[in-house]
C-alpha angles and dihedrals in degrees: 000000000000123000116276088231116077093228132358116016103219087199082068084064090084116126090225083050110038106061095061079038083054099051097040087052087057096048096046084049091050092048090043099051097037094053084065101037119104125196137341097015135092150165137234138189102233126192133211124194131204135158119239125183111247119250086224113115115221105161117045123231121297121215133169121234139192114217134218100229099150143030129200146169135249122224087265088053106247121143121245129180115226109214113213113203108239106238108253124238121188114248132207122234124206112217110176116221126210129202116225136199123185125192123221130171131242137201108205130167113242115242105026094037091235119182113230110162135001111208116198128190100196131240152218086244098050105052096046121110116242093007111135085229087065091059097049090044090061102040086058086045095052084040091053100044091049095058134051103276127111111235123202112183119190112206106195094164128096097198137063138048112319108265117170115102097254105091105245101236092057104052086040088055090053095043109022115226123359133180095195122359128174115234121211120194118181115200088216092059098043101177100047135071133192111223119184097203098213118193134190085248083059150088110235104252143255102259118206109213117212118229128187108307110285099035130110123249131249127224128216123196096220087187093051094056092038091055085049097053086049090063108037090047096059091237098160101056085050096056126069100198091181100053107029136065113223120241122282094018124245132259107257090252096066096039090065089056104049089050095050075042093062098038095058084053 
């Protein structure tokens, strides 16, 4: 059974969810493009691994206390409390560390290995202020746009810090409001970028993805592949519509939609 969004389910924005959602969109991108590439390109599924630190809380709060032990009086007999400072021991605290691998998609030339075209589906991690995943999201992003490699980069979150190359302001300023876009930079056309402004009222789009000059483009239907990993991850009978709010929540607006949405399936 298909998703009850036309184009991105933001339920599907879950953290428990996204990731699965993350690494079945690479590989339905990898299977699509490669089905239309001829020689000598092709393209493979790449990893990066970091380490983040879990949000899960093991040790409570630690705090230091002085404590009210005595009382005495003063020569004009009023009573004052004499506050005694609790010796300090250190205290261990326990901060669980993940390790994280995220998947990304690269276009090479057989033969020489050339890298062609770096093709990202954004994360939780990347586009969280302060993660160590962030930072090494954007020094491969400033690496990339200063080389010759095409970069498309596919932002299907809602939350977190803008991410994608284009400066957000500008492509805002182009396409009005978004809630998730897709971002092409080709090297060969260094000050302009291609956004698809995606928004919860729309199908995911048709993305052109750039090859070496003189080549012809290829063309990926994002809403085709979407609708594929739906299927094949068993969203729907993980999600409970009806009874969850998707995460992060949604502006009232679009609350209101989605419920007239559910109640016309």
């Amino acid at each position: 059974m298909p998703s009850p969004f036309p184009g991105m389910d933001p339920f599907l924005e879950n953290p428990e969810i996204f990731p699965d959602l993350h690494d079945r969109l690479i590989n339905g991108i990898s299977d699509a493009i490669n089905l239309q590439l001829r020689p000598p390109y092709y393209s493979a599924i790449a990893s990066r691994v970091f380490v983040e630190h879990s949000d899960r809380i093991i040790s409570p709060d630690v705090s230091v206390i002085l404590e009210s032990d005595k009382s005495s009086q003063d020569d004009r007999g009023s009573t004052t409390a004499v506050l005694t400072a609790i010796e300090v021991e250190p205290i261990i605290i326990h901060v669980p560390h993940d390790e994280i691998r995220e998947q990304f998609l690269e276009i090479r030339t057989a033969g020489d290995e050339r890298l062609v075209t770096s093709i990202e589906v954004l994360s939780a991690s990347n586009k969280s202020r302060g993660e160590h995943g962030r930072e090494l999201y954007k020094k491969k992003q400033r690496e990339i746009l200063a080389s010759d490699v095409h970069l498309v980069e596919i932002d299907l979150l809602r939350g977190g810090e803008h991410t994608t190359a284009v400066p957000l302001i500008r492509a805002e300023r182009k396409t009005g409001k978004f809630n998730y876009h897709v971002c092409v930079h080709r090297f060969d056309q260094l000050e302009n970028y291609v956004v698809y402004p995606i928004t919860l009222r729309s199908r995911l789009p048709k993305i052109a993805i750039p090859l070496l000059p003189g080549d012809p483009d290829i063309a990926i239907d994002l809403q085709h592949i979407f609708d594929h990993c739906y299927e094949a991850g068993l969203y729907r009978r993980r999600i409970r519509y009806e009874e969850s709010l998707p995460v992060p929540p949604l502006a009232e607006i679009d609350v209101l939609w989605s419920n007239e949405l559910f109640a016309r399936k």
